[in-house]
C-alpha positions in Angstrom: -30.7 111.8 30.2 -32.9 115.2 29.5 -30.3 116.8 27.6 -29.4 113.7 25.4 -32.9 112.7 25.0 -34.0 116.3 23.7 -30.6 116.8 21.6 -31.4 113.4 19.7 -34.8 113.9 18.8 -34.0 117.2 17.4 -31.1 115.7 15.4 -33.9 113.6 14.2 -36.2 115.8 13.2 -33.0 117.6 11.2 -32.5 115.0 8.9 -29.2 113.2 10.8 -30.3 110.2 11.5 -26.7 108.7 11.9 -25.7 111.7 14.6 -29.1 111.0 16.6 -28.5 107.9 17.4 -25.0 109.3 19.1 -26.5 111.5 21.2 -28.3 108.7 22.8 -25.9 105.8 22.7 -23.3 106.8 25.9 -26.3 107.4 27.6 -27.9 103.7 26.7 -24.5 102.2 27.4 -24.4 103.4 30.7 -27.7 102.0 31.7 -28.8 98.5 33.1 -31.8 96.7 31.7 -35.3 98.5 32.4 -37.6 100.8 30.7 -35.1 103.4 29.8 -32.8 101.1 28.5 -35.0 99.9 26.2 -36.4 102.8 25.4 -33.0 104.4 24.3 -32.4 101.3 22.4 -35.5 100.9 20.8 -34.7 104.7 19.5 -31.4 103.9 18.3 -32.7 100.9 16.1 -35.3 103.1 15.0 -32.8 105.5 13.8 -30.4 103.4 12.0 -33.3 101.6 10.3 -34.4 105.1 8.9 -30.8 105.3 8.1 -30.5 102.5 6.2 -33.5 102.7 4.6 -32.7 106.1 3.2 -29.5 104.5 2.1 -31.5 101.6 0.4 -29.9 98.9 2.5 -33.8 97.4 2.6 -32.9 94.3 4.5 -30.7 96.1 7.3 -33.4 98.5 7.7 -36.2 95.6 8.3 -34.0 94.1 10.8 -33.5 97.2 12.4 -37.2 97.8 12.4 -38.4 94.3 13.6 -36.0 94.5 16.4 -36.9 97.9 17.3 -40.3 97.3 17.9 -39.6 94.5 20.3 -37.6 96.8 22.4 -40.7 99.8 22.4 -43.9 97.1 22.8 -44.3 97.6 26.1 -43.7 100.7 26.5 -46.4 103.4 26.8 -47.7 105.2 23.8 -45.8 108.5 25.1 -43.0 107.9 26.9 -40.4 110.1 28.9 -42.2 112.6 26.6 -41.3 110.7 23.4 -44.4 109.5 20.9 -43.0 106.3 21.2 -46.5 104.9 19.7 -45.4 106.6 16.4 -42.2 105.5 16.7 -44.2 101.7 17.0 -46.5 102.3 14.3 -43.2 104.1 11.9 -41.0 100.7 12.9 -44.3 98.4 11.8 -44.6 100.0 8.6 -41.1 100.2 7.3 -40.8 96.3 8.2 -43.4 95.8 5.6 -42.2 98.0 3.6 -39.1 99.8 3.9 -38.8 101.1 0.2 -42.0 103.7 2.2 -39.0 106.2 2.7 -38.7 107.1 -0.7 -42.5 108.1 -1.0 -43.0 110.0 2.3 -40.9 112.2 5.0 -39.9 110.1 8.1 -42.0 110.7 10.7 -41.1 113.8 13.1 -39.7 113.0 16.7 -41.8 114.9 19.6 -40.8 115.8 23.3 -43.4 117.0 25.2 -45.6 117.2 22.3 -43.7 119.4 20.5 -41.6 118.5 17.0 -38.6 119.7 18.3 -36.1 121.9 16.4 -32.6 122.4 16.7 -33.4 126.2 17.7 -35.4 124.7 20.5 -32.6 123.4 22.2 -31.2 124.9 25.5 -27.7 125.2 25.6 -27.2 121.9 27.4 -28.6 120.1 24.8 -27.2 122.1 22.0 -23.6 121.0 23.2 -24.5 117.3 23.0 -25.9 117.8 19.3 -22.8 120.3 18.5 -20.7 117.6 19.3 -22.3 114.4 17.2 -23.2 116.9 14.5 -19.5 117.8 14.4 -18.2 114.4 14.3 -21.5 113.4 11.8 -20.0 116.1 9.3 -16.8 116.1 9.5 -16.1 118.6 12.0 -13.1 119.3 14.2 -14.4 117.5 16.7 -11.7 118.8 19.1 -12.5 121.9 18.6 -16.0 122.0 19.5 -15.4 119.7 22.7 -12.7 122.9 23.7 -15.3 125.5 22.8 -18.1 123.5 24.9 -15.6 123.8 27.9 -15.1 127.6 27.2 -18.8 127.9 27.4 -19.7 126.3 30.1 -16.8 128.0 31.9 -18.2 131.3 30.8 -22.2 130.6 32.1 -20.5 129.5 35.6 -18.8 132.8 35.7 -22.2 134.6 35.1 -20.7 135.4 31.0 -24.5 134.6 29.4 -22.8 136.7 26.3 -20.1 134.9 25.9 -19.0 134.3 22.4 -18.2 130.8 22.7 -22.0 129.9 23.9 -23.3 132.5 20.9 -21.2 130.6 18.7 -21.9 126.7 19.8 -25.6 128.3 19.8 -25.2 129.2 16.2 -23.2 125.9 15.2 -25.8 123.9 15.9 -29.1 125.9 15.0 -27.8 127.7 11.5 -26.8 124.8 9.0 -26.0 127.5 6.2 -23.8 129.3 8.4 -22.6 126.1 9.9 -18.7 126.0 8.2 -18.0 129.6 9.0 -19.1 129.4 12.5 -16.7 126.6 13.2 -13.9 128.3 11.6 -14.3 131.2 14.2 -15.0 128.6 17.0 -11.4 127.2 15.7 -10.4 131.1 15.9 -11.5 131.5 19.2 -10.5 128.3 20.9 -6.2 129.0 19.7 -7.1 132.8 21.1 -8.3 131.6 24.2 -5.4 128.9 24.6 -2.7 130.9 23.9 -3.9 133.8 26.8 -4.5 130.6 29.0 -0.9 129.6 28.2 0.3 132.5 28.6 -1.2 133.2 32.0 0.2 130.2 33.1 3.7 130.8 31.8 4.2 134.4 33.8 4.4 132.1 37.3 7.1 129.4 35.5 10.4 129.6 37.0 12.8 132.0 34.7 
């Protein structure tokens, strides 16, 4: 759940509220009912209520927040590194008063005590945000599930420089560089199909 976790709270912190929530939700879905399950879900409601806030749905985002805090009460104030008591106190507030959005920044997401950034991430995390970042804005999301694959292929051959990790890397941490770095991620993936393909047609019966 590491990579997930950190990969949605620094989605968070990046403004995508919508894509945070997916980096946690397979995750949630896959779990039975316990501490971690409501702690994912208690994130996830805390999300969309920021979400819908922002999007001035006021009485989906009270909803979102009442319900939210019932899944994070009894958890502890810091929580598989999370400052789930911020989270409580965020959910509280915007109950009260969800119009609060407009006034003042969401609160940031910590792991570890840190406010994680998308440049914080390892490379395991990074490809779970590359991923609900691309589908979040409008990505080829096809394409950056093929380049994850290249990359991780590359790191278990020892390739640490391997364009396809400097490139997921970049996707994910340089929004202003975000559109051109998928169109060479799109570049690189046909390349790297067509050798595959290749490859695989010299041993084909002629």
């Amino acid at each position: 759940m590491d990579a997930q976790l950190r990969a949605g709270v620094a989605v968070y912190n990046a403004g995508h509220y919508h894509a945070a929530h997916d980096a946690w939700e397979q995750r949630w879905l896959a779990l039975d009912d316990g501490d971690d399950e409501r702690f994912l879900h208690g994130l996830i409601q805390f999300t969309a209520a920021i979400y819908h806030a922002r999007n001035r749905n006021w009485s989906g985002a009270t909803g979102l927040a009442e319900s939210g805090g019932e899944y994070l009460a009894d958890l502890p104030a810091d929580y598989r590194g999370v400052n789930v008591e911020t989270v409580r106190e965020s959910l509280t507030a915007l109950e009260r008063d969800p119009e609060r959005v407009e006034r003042a920044p969401a609160p940031a997401l910590t792991y570890e005590g840190n406010s994680l950034a998308l440049a914080d991430l390892d490379f395991d995390a990074s490809a779970v945000a590359a991923a609900v970042l691309a589908e979040d804005l409008g990505y080829d999301e096809g394409v950056i599930e093929r380049a994850v694959e290249y990359a991780r292929a590359d790191l278990d051959s020892g390739d640490e420089g391997s364009q396809f990790v400097t490139f997921v890397l970049d996707f994910v941490r340089d929004p202003d560089s975000r559109p051109i770095v998928a169109q060479r991620l799109s570049e690189h993936v046909d390349r790297r199909e067509h050798r595959e393909a290749d490859v695989d047609g010299l041993f084909e019966e002629r």
